[in-house]
Structures are given as structure tokens and as C-alpha cells.
Backbone as JSON, one array per atom type, in Angstrom:
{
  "sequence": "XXXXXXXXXXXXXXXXXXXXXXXXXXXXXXXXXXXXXXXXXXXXXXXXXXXXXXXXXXXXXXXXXXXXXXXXXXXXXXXXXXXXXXXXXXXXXXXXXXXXXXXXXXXXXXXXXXXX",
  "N": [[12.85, 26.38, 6.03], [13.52, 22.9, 5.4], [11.42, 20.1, 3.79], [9.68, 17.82, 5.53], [8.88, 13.96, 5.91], [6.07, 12.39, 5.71], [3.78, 10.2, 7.46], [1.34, 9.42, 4.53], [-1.11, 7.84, 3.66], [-2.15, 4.84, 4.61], [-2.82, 1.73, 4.19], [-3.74, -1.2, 6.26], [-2.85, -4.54, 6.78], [-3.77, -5.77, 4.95], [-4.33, -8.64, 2.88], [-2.42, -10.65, 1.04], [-3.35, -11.64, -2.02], [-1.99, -13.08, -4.76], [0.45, -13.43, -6.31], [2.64, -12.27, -9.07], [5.24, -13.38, -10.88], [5.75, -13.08, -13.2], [5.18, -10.76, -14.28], [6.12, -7.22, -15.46], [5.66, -6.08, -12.88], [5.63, -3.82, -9.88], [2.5, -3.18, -7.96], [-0.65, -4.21, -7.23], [-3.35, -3.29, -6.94], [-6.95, -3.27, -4.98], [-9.43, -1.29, -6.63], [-10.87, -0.07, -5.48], [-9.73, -0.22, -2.4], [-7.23, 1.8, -3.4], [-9.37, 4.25, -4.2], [-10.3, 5.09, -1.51], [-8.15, 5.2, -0.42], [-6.27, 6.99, -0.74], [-4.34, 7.0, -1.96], [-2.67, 7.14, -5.05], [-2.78, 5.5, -9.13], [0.49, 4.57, -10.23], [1.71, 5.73, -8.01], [4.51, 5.79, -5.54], [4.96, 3.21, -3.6], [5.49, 1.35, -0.11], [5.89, -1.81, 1.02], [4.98, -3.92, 3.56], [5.6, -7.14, 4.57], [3.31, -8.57, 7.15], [3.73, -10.97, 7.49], [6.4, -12.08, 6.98], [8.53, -10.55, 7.19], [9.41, -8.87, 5.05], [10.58, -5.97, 3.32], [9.58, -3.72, 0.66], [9.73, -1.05, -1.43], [7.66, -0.34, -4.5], [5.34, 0.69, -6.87], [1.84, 1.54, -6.78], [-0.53, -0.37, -8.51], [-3.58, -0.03, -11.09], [-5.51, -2.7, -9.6], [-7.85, -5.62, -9.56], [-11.12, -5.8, -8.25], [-10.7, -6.36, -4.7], [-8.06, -7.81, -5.1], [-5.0, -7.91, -3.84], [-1.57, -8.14, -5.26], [1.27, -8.71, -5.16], [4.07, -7.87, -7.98], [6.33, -9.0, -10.59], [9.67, -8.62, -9.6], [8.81, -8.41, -6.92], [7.39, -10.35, -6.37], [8.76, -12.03, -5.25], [8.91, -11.86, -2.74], [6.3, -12.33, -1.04], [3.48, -14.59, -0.35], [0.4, -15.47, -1.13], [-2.33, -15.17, 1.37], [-0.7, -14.23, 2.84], [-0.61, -11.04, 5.0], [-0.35, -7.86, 4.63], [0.92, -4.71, 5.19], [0.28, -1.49, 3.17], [2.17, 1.52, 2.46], [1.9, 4.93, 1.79], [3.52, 8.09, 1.4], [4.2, 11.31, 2.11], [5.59, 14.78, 1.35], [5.84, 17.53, 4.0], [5.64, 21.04, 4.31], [6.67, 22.93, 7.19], [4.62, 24.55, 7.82], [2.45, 22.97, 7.94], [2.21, 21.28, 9.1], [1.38, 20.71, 11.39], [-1.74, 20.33, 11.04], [-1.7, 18.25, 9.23], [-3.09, 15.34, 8.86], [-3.2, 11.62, 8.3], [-4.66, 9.22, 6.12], [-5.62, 5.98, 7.64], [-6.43, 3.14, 6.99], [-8.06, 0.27, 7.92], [-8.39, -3.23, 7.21], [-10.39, -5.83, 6.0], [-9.9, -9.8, 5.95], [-11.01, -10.21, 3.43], [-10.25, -8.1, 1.67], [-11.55, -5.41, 2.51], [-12.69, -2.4, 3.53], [-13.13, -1.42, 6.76], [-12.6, 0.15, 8.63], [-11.94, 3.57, 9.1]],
  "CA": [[13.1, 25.06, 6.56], [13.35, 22.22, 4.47], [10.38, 19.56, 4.4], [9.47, 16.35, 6.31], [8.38, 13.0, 5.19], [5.18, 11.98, 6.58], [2.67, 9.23, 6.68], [0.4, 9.46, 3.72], [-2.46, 6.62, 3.53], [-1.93, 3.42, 5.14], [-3.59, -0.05, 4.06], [-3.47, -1.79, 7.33], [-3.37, -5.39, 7.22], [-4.63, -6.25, 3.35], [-3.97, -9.61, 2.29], [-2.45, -10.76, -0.39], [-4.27, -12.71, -2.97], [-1.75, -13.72, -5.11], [1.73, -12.83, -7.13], [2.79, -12.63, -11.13], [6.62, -12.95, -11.5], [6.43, -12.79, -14.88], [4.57, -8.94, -14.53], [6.86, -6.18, -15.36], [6.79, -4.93, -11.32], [4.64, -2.86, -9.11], [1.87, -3.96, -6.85], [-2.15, -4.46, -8.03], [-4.47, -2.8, -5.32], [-8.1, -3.13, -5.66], [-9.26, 0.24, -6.95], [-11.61, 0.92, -3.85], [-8.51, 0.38, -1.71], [-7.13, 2.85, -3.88], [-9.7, 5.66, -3.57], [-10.06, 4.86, 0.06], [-6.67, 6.01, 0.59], [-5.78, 8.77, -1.89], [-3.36, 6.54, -3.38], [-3.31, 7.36, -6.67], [-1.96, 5.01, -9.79], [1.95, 4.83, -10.59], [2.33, 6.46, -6.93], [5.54, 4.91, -4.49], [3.93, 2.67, -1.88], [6.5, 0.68, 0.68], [4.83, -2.67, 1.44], [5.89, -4.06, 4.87], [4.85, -7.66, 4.99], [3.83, -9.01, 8.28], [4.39, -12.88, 8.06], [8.0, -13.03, 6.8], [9.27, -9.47, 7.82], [10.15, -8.41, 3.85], [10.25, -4.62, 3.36], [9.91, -2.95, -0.39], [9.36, -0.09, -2.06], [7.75, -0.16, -5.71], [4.35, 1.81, -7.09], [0.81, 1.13, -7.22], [-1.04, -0.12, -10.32], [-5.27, -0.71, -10.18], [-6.0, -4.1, -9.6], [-9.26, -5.94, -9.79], [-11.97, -5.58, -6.62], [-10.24, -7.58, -3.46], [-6.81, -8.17, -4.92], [-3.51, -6.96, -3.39], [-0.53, -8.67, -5.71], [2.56, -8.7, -5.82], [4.1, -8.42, -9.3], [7.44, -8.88, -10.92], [10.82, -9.33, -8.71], [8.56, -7.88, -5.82], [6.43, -11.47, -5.71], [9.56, -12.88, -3.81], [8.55, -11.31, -0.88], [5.47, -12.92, -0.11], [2.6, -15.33, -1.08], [-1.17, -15.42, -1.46], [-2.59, -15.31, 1.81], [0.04, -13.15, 4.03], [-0.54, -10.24, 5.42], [0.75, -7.04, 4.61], [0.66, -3.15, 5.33], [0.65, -0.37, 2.16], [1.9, 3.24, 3.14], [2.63, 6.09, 1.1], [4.3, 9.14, 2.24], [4.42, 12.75, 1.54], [6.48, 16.08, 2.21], [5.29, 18.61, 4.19], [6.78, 22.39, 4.79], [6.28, 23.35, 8.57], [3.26, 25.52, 8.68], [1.63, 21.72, 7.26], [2.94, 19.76, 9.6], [-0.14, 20.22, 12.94], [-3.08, 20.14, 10.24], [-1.69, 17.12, 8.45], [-3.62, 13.93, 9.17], [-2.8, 10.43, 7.43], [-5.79, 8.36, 6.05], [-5.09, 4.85, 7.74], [-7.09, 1.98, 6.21], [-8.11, -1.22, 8.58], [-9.29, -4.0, 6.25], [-10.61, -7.06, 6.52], [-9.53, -10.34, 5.06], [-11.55, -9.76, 1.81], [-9.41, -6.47, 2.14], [-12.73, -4.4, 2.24], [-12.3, -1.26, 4.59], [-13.8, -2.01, 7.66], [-12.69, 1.31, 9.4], [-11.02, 4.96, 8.15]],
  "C": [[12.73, 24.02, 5.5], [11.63, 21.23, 4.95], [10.58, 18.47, 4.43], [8.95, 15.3, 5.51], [7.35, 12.76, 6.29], [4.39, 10.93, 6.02], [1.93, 9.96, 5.88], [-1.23, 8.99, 3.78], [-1.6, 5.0, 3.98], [-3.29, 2.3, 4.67], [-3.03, -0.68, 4.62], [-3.77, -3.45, 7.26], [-4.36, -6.22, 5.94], [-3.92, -7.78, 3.31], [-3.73, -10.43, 1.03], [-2.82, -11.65, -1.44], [-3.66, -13.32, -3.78], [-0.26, -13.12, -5.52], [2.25, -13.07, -8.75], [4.34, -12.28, -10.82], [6.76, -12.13, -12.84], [5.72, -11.0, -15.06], [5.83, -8.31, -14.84], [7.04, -5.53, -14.2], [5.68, -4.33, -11.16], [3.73, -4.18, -8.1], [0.34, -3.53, -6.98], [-2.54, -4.06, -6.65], [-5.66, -2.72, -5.45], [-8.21, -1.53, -5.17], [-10.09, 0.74, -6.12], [-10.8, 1.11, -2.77], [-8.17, 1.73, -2.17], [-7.78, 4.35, -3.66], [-9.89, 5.67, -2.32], [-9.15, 5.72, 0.45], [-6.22, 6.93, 0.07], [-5.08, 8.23, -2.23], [-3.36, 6.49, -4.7], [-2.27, 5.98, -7.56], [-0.45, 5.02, -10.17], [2.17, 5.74, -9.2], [3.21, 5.54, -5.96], [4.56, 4.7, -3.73], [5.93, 1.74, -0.81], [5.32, -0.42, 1.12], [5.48, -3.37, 2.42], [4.36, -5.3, 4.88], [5.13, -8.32, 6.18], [4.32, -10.41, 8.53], [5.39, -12.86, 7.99], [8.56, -11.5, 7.43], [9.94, -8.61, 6.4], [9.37, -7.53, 3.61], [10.23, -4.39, 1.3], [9.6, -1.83, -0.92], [9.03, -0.28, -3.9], [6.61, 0.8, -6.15], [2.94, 1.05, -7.53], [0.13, 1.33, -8.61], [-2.81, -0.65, -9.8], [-5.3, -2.17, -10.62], [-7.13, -4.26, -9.74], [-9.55, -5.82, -8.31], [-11.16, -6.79, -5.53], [-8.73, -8.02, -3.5], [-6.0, -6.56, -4.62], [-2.42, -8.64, -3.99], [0.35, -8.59, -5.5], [2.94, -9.29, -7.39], [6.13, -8.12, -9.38], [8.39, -9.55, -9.88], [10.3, -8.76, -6.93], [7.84, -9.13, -5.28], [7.47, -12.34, -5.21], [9.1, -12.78, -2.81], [7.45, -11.37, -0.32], [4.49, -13.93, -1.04], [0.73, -15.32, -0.71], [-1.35, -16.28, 0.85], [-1.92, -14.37, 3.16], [-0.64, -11.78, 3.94], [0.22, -8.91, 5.28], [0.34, -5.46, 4.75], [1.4, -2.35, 4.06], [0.61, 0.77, 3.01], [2.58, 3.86, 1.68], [3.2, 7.46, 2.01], [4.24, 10.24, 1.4], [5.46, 13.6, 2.01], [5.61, 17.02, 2.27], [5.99, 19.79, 4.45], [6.04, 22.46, 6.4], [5.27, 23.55, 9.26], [2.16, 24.2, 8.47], [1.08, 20.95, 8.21], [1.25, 19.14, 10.79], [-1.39, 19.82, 12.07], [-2.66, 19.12, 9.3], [-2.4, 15.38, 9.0], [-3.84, 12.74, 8.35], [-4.58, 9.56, 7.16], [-4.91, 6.76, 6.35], [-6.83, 4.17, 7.86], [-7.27, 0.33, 7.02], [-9.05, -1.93, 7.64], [-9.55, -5.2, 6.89], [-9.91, -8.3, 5.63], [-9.76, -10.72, 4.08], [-10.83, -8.78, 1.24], [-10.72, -5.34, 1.57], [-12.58, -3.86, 3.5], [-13.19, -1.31, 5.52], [-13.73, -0.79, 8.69], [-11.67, 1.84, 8.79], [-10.56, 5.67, 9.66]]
}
């Protein structure tokens, strides 16, 4: 049987601190977010923000302690102070699927992990 996509790690609710057009792209995560969630560097995230409703997909890079950026043609899609949810995703084969459990990430608006 082929395999599934599943949640990964969720960052619930981070806020974003600021945006760099001029970056080359991706999306700055402070690096305790990061180990928090098993997100590793250069890994696909999908960032789903909640104020305006704008979906993307690009890849996390480490940021400094507290920021969540947007960089490049991804800082259209929101501004310093919104709201937004990071997920990653995996594939699992079958026998995976019951013993797979997602790390989801509730932050606060410092975006310091407030519950796992």
C-alpha cells in the first residue's frame, strides 16, 4: 500500500514579528520553535495565516529567539503582528499510521511554547 500524508509538528498560533522582501524566500522560526517541533532547517512548512486567510508553502530557515518572518515573495501574505499556524507533514506506510502522533505547538504571543 502506498503511503499517507500526515500531520507532522504544528506551530499553533505564532505571531509574526516581521517580513524581509528583499530575503531570497523561506520563513525564519525561532530555533526553540524549531526544536520544539522536530522541524528541522530547509524542511517544507505550509503557513496558514489566520488574519487574512493566505495559504503557502515554502521551508524553514533558523531565525533569532521569538521571531516568525516571512521572507522573500512569501512577506505578501502577511504583516508583523498576525497570526499564523506552521505545519509540516510526513509519509507514513500503514503499519505507522495508529502509533503516529503529531507534535502540536500552542504558543503564546512572544511565540514561547506554552503547551506540547
Amino acid at each position: 500500500m502506498a503511503k499517507r500524508c500526515f500531520l507532522h509538528a504544528k506551530i499553533h498560533r505564532a505571531t509574526l514579528t516581521g517580513t524581509d522582501l528583499e530575503y531570497e524566500g523561506s520563513l525564519s522560526v525561532c530555533p526553540d520553535l524549531l526544536k520544539a517541533s522536530g522541524i528541522l532547517p530547509f524542511e517544507q512548512v505550509d503557513v496558514y495565516n489566520l488574519d487574512n486567510g493566505e495559504r503557502l508553502t515554502t521551508y524553514a530557515i533558523i531565525g533569532v529567539p521569538g521571531e516568525i518572518r516571512l521572507n522573500g515573495a512569501a512577506a505578501h501574505k502577511g504583516a508583523a503582528g498576525q497570526k499564523v499556524i506552521i505545519a509540516s507533514y510526513c509519509y507514513l506506510k500503514a503499519k505507522e499510521w495508529a502509533e503516529h502522533k503529531p507534535v502540536v505547538l500552542l504558543v503564546d504571543g512572544a511565540n514561547r511554547v506554552m503547551e506540547t
